[in-house]
C-alpha positions as CSV (number, residue, x, y, z in Angstrom):
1,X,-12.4,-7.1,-14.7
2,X,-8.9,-7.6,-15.1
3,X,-5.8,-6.3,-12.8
4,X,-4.5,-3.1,-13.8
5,X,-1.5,-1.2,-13.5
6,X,-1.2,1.7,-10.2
7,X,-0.6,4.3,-12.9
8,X,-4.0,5.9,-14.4
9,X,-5.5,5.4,-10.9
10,X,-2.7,7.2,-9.1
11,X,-3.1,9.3,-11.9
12,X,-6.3,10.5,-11.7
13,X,-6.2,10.5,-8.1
14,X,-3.3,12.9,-7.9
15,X,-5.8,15.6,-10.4
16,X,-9.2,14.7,-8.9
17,X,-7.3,15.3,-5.2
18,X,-8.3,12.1,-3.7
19,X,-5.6,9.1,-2.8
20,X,-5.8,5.7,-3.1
21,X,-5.8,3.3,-0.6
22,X,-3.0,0.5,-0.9
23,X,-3.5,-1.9,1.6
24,X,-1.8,-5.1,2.6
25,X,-2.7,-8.4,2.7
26,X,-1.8,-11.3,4.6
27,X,-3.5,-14.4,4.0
28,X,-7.6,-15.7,2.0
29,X,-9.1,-13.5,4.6
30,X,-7.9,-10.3,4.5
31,X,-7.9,-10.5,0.9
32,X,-11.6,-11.5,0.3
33,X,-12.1,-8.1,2.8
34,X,-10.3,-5.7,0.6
35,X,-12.3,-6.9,-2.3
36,X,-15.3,-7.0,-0.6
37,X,-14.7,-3.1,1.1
38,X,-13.3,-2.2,-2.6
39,X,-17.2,-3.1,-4.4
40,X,-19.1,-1.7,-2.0
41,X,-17.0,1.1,-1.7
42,X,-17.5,1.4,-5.3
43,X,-13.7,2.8,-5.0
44,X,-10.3,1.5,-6.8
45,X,-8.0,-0.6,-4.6
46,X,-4.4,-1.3,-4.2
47,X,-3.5,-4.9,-3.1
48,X,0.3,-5.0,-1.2
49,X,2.0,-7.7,-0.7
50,X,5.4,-7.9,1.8
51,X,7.9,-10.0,0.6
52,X,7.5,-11.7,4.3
53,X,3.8,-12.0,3.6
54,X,3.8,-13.5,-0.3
55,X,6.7,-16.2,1.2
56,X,4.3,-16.7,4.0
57,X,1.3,-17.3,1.6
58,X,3.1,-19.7,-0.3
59,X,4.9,-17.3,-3.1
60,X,4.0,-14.0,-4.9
61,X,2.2,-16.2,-8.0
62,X,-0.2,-17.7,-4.9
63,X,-0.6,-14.4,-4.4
64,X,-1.5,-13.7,-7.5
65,X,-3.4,-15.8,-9.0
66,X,-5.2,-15.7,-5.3
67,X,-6.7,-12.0,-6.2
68,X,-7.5,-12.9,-9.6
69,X,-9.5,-15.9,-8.6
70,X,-11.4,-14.0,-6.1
71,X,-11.7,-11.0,-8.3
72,X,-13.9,-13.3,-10.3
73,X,-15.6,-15.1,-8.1
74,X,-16.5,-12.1,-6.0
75,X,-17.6,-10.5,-9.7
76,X,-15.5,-7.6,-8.8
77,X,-16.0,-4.5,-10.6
78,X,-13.6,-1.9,-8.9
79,X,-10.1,-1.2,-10.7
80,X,-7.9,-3.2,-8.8
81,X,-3.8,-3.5,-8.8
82,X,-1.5,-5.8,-7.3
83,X,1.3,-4.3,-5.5
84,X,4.8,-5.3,-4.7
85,X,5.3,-3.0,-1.6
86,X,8.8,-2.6,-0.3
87,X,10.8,-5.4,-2.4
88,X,14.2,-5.5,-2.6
89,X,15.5,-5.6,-6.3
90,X,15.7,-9.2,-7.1
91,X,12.0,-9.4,-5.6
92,X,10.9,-6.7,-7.7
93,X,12.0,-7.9,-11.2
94,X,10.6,-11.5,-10.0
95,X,7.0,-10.1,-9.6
96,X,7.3,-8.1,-13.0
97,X,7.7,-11.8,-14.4
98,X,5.5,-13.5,-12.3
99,X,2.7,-10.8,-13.2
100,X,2.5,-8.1,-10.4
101,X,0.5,-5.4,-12.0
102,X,2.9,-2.7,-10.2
103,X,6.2,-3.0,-8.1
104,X,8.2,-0.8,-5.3
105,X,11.6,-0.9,-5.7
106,X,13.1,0.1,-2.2
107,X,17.0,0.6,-2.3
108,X,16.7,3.7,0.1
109,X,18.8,1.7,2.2
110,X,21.6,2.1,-0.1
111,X,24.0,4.8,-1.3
112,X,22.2,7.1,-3.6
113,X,23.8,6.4,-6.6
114,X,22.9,3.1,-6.5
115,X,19.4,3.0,-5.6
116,X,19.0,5.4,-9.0
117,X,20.7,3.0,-11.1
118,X,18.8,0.1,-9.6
119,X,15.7,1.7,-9.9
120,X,16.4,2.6,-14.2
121,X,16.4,-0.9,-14.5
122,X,13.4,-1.9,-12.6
123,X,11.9,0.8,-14.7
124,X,12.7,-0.5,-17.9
125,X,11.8,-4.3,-17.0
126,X,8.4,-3.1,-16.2
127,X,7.5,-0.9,-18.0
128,X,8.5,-3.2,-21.0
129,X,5.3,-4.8,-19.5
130,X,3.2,-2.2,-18.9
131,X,3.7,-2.8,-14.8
132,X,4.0,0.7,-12.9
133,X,6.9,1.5,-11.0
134,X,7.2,3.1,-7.3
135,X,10.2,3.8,-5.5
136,X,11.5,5.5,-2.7
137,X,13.8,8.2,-1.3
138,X,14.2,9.4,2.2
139,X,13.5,5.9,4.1
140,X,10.8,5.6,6.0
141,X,10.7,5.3,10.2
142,X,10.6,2.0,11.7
143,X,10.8,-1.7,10.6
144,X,9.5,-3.5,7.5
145,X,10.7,-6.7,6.4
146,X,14.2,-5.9,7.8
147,X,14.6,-2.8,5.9
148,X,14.7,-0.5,8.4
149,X,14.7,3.2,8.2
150,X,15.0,6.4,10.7
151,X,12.7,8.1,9.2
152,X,14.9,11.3,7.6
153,X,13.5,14.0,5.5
154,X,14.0,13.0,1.8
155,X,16.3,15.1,-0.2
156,X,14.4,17.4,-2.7
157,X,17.3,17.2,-5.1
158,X,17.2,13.8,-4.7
159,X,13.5,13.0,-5.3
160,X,13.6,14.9,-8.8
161,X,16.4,12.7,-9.9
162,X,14.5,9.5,-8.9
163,X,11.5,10.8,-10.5
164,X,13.6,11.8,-14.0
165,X,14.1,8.1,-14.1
166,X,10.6,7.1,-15.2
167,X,9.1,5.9,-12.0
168,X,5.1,6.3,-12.0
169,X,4.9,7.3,-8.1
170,X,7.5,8.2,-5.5
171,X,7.4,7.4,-2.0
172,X,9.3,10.2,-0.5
173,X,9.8,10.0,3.8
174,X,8.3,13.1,5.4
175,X,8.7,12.1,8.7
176,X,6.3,9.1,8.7
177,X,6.9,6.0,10.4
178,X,5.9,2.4,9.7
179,X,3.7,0.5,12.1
180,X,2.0,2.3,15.6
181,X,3.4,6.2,16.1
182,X,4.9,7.5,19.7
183,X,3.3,9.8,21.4
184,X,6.2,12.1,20.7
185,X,5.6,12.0,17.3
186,X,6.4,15.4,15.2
187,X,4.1,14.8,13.0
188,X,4.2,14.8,8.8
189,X,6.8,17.7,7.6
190,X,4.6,19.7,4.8
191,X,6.9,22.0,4.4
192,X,9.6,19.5,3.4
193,X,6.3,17.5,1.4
194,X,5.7,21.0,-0.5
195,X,9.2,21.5,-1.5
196,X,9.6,17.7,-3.1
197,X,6.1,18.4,-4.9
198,X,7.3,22.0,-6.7
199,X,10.5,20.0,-8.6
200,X,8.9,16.6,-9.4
201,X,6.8,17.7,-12.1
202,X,2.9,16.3,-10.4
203,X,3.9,12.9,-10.1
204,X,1.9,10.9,-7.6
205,X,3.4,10.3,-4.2
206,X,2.8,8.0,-1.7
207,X,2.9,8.2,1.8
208,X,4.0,5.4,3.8
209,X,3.2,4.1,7.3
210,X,-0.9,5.6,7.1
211,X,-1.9,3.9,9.7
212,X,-2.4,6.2,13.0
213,X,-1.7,9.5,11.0
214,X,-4.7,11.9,12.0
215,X,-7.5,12.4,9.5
216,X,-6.7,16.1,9.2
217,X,-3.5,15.5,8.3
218,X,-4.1,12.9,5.5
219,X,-6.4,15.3,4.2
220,X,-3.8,18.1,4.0
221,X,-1.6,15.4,2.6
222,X,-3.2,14.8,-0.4
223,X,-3.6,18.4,-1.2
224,X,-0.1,18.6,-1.2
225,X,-0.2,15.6,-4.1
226,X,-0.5,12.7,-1.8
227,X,-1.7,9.8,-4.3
228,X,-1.4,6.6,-2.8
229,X,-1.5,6.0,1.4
230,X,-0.4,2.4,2.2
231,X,-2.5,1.1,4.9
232,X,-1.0,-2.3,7.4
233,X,-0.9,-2.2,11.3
234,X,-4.7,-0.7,11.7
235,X,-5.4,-3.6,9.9
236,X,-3.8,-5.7,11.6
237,X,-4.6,-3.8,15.1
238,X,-8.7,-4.2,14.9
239,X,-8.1,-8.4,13.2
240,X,-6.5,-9.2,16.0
241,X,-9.0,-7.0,18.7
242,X,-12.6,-8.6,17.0
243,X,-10.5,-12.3,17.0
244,X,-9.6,-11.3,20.9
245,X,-12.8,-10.5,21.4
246,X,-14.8,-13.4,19.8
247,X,-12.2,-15.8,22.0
248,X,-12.8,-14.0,25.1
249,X,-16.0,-14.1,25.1
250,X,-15.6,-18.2,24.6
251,X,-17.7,-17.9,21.5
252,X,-14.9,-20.8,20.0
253,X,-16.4,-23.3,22.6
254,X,-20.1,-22.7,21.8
255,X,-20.6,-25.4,19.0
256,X,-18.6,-25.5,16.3
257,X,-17.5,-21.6,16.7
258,X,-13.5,-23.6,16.5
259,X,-14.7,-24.0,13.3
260,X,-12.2,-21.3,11.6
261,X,-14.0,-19.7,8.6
262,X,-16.1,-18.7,12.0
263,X,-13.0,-18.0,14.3
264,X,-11.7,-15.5,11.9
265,X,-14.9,-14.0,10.5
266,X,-14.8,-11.1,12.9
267,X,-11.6,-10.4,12.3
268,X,-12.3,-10.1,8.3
269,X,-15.4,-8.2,9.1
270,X,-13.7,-5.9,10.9
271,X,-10.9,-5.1,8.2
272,X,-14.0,-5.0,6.0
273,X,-15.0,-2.0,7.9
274,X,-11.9,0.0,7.9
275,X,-10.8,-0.2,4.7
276,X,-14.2,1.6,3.6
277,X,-13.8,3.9,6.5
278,X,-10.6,4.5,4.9
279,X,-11.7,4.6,1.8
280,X,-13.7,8.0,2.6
281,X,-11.2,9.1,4.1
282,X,-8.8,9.6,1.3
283,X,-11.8,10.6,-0.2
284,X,-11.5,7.2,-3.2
285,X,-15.0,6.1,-2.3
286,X,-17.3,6.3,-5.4
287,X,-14.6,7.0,-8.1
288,X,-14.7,3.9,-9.5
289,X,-18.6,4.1,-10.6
């Protein structure tokens, strides 16, 4: 099967009241996983890419042509996309040429005025090639490649003008964060999520920074029209604890285990496992059969 646009996924997620999963990638590995979790989840799939990540894998066509290759040698059946997630303009036309599937224009960072005008343009380039279009208002808490936001309540008014620009999904900050929440975290603002919902028309929206946010209030997220949950440091958190693990435990010095397709096969295993977790949790598992 062939990449696919975000759109008609997002779409039909947003009226069957399920999300889907958008998670990140980082090299082969985690790649192969998401594939793999996305098949047997029998559930469509969202592949991110940083911009630090696709310069660290060698460029956003390696990355590219990286989940086509395995799509078919994996003989994967699931809808999948390719995702550009938080690029900065000049990133984001470059992967509508290159042949992202969809894009995230981020200029929340900027004056208002600007990031709409930016974003009519990203719009126009993609959509002249049938790539789907997400951007964002309100920026989201904490850091991601160096765009860094305090995590404010997005602007209602705001949002429905961002949305009247032809986007296909907004990513709108509701007091979510990016990477591992405090303690003292407020949690997400439905009220503020409600109120963005009511003036932009059913569009999908996307919440940002799903790792650590209880399952209770994803759920109660996507009721609210919560289409698309973007999924990176739980990732990242149980790689790194199954690769800890398997070196503790001096399983490298037994043999060939320094051998790394057997170094980092917990690690992939594990991100195997919580992406399908996931994936029934935003309640995407089985919608692609």
């Amino acid at each position: 099967m062939p990449l696919v646009s975000a759109t008609e996924m997002l779409q039909n997620a947003r009226k069957g009241h399920y999300a889907i999963g958008a998670f990140n990638t980082n090299n082969l590995e985690w790649t192969k996983a998401i594939l793999k979790a996305a098949e047997e989840a029998k559930s469509p799939v969202i592949i991110q890419t940083s911009m630090g990540a696709a310069k660290y894998m060698g460029g956003y066509k390696v990355c590219l042509n990286l989940v086509q290759n395995l799509m078919e040698s994996m003989n994967i059946t699931v809808p999948v996309a390719i995702h550009l997630d938080h690029g900065e303009y000049d990133h984001a036309m470059e992967c509508i040429e290159v042949g992202y599937t969809s894009v995230m224009y981020d200029g929340s960072h900027l004056p208002f005025d600007e990031n709409l005008e930016k974003a009519k343009e990203v719009v126009a380039a993609a959509h002249a090639k049938g790539v789907s279009v997400e951007c964002e208002v309100g920026s989201i808490g904490g850091e991601e490649d160096g765009i860094i936001g305090s995590g404010e309540l997005a602007d209602p008014e705001q949002c429905k003008q961002m949305v009247e620009t032809g986007i296909d999904f907004l990513a709108a900050g509701i007091g979510n964060i990016h990477g591992s929440y405090p303690e003292n975290w407020a949690g997400l603002s439905f009220d503020r999520l409600k109120e963005i919902a009511d003036v932009t028309d059913g569009i999908p929206m996307v919440l940002h920074g799903g790792s650590g946010i209880p399952l209770d209030q994803i759920q109660k997220a996507i009721s609210l029209g919560v289409s698309k949950i973007n999924v990176n440091t739980e990732c990242q958190e149980v790689f790194a604890a199954a690769t800890r693990k398997y070196i503790e435990e001096e399983k490298d010095l037994q043999g060939k285990g320094f051998d790394p397709r057997k170094l980092l096969a917990p690690g992939t295993d594990a991100v195997v496992e919580l992406v399908k977790q996931r994936m029934e949790w935003f309640g995407s598992t089985g919608k692609a059969e």
